[in-house]
N, C-alpha and C positions, 0 to 999 in steps of 0.2 A: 504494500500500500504506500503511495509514492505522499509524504508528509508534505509537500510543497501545494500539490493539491487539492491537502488537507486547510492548508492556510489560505489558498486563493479562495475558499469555499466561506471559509470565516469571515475573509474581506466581506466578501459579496454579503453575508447572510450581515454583518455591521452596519453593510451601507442600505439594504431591503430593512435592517431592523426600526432604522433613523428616516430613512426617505419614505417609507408606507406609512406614515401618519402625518408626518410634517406637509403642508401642502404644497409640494417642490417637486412630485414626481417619482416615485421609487422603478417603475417600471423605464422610464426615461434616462433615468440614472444608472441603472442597470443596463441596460444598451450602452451607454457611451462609457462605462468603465470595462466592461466586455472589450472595448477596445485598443485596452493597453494592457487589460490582467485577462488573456481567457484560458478558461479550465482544458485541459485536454482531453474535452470529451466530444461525443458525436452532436450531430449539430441536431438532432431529434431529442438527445439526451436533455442541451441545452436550452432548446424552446421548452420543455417539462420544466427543467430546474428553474427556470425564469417564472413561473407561475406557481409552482407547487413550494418552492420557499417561503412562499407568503402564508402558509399552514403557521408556520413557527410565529410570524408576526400576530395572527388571527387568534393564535393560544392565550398569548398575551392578555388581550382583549377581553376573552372569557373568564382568566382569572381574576382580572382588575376588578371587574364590573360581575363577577358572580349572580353577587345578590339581585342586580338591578334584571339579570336577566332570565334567573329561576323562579319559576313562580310558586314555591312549592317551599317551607323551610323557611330558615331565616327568623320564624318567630312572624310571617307577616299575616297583616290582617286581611278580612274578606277582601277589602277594597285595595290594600294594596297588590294581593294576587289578582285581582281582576284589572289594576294598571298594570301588570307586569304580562297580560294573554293581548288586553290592547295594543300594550309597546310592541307586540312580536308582531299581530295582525299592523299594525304601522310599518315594522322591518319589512316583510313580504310585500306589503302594495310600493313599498319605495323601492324593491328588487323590479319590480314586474318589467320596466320597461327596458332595464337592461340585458336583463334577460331575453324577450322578445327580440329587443336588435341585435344584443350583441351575439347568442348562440349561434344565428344564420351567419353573420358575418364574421367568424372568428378566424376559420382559414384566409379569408380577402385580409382583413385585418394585417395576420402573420406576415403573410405572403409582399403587402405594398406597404404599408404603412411603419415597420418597423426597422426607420433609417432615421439618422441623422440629423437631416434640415428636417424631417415629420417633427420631430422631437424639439429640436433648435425653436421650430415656430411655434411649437405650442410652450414652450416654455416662454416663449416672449409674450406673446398675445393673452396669456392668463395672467402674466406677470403684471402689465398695463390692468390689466380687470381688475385685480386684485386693489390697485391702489387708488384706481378711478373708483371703486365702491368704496374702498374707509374712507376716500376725501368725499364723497356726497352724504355716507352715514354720519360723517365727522358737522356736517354742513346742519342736517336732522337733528342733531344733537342742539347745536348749537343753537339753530333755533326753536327747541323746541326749549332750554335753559329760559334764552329769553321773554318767552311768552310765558313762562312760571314768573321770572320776575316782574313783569309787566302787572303779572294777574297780584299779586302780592303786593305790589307798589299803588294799588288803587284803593281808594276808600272803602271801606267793608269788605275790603280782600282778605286773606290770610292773615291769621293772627303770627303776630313776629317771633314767636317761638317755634309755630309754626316747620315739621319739616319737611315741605313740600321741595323746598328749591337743595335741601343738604342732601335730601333722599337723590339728587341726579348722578348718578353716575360722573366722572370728571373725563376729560377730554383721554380721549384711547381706549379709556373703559369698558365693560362689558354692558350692552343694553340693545332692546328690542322687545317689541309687544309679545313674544314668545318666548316665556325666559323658561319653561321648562318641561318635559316630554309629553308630561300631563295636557297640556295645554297644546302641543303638535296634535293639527287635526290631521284625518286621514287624506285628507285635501291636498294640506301643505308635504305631506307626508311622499303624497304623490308625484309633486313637485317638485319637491327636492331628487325624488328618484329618475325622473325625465335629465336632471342634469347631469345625475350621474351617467347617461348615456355618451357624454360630453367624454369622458375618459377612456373610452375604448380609443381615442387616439392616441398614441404614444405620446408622451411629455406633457400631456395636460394632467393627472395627478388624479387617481379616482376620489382622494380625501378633501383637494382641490376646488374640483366641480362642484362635491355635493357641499362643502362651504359656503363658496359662492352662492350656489341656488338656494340654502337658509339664510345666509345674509336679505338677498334680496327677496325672499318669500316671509321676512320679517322676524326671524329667530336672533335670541343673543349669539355670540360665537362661542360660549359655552355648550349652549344645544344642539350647534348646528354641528361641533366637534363631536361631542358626545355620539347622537344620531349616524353623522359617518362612520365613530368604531363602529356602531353598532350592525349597520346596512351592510358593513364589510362582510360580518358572517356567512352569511349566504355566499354572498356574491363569491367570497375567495373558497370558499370549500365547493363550489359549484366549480368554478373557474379549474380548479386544482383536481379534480375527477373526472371532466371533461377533457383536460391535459393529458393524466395519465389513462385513460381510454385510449385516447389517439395515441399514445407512445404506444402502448401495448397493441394496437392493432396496425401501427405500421412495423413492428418484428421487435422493439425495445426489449431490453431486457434487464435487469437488475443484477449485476455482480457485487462482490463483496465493496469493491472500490468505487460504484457506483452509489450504494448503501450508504457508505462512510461520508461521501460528498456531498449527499443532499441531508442526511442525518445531523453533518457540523452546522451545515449552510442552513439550517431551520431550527436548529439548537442555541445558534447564535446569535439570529434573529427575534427570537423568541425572551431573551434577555433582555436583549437591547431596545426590543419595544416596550417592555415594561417603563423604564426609566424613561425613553421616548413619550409614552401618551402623560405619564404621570406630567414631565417637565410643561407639553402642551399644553395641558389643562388649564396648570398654572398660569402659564405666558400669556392663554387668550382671558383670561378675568382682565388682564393689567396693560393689556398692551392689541393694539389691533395688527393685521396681516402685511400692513405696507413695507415691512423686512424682509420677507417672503417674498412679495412680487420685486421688488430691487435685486434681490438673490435669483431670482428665476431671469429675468431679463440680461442682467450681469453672466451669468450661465449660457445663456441662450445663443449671447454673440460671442461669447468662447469658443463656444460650438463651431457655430458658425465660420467662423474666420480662421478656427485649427482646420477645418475638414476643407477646406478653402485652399490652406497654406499649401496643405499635405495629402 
């Protein structure tokens, strides 16, 4: 068992474990590091390993969030089992339409879409999205501040104790008329899932899209993070069986060395998400995504201009 192999496997499963949550693209990133570290393995092997690592990041997920997604245990009451069968009936209607497109389209997908400038441009064009939505949220915000204080500043408005205007969130902050699962209707639920179709592109980020489409469907970036681990489930053990289907029916086969490869490379990812969703969490209460899309754009013409050079 060749240990260098072993190490380029832990790269990979490092960079799947940081980029599959963060909205920068893990399948994007994984292509163009492919570039300069790739495993020696068959290139059927490699389109499998390229989706079915994401089991390791998706483990993660299930453990953080246990409670939130067992409906059974935990000590919870009628109603909180009854919000934990709706949150799932949510997950499914938010899967449905990537499912729909993207199972027909996954060979077209593999086959053109998984190069380079595909990736380069999606990384730039969501990059731009991303920051044109917090400067207009940022804009919402602001005038939505002001109109508390106006209302406050009027005779028989708010008493000055009052904490209507301390209760606003401060600039970067986490806010939106959707601040938590309960409150995601099956509507918006939907919605968000339609964008997540947006991600069967290479470099547009499936954590990405379905952000974006809760930003603008009116979720905090709490919810709309959260909801994405969550939507992930499906989608990537879907993803990941439909993979190894088609490995195994074009002749794939699994040796010891083949075992060990995707075993580190989802071992290591599976770590490294945990500390990944925790740190996001955090990040998106106190600070909104405009780092992200500067990182993706800055990335995008990397790209760009190395594949250009060379």
């Amino acid at each position: 068992m060749d240990i260098i192999e072993l190490l380029k496997s832990a790269f990979l499963g490092l960079v799947e474990g940081i980029t599959e949550w963060l909205p920068i693209s893990s399948t994007g990133h994984m292509i163009l590091v492919d570039e300069f570290i790739k495993l020696n393995v068959t290139e059927e092997f490699w389109n499998m390993f390229l989706v079915v690592i994401q089991l390791g990041a998706i483990l993660a997920v299930c453990v953080l969030f246990l409670r939130d997604l067992v409906p059974f245990g935990f000590g919870k009451t009628a109603v909180e089992r009854k919000n934990t069968w709706n949150l799932w009936g949510k997950i499914i209607v938010g899967c449905l339409p990537a499912a729909i497109i993207g199972i027909p389209l996954d060979d077209f997908m593999e086959e053109h879409l998984y190069g380079s400038t595909v990736v380069a441009t999606a990384l730039i064009v969501y990059g731009i999205a991303f920051i044109v939505i917090e400067r207009w949220r940022a804009k919402q915000l602001a005038e939505r501040v002001a109109a508390d204080a106006m209302a406050n500043a009027r005779p028989g408005g708010a008493h000055f104790a009052a904490p209507a205007a301390a209760a606003e969130p401060e600039q970067g902050g986490d806010f939106g008329a959707i601040t938590s699962l309960e409150d995601l209707s099956y509507k918006t639920a939907l919605g968000i899932g339609c964008f997540q179709v947006l991600s069967l592109i290479p470099g547009t980020s499936r954590s990405g899209s379905t952000i974006i489409g809760g930003l603008l469907l009116g979720t905090t970036r709490s919810v709309a993070a959260k909801f994405t681990f969550f939507l992930a489930i499906p989608v990537m053990f879907g993803a990941s069986f439909l993979k190894l289907v088609k490995f195994f029916l074009k002749g794939g086969v699994f040796d010891a060395s083949g075992l060990a490869i995707l075993g580190v490379g989802c071992a290591v990812a599976f770590v490294v998400s945990l500390v990944a969703i925790k740190w996001l969490m955090g990040f998106v209460r106190r600070h909104d995504f405009t780092a992200f899309g500067i990182y993706r754009i800055v990335l995008g013409i990397a790209v760009l201009a190395y594949f250009f050079v060379f």
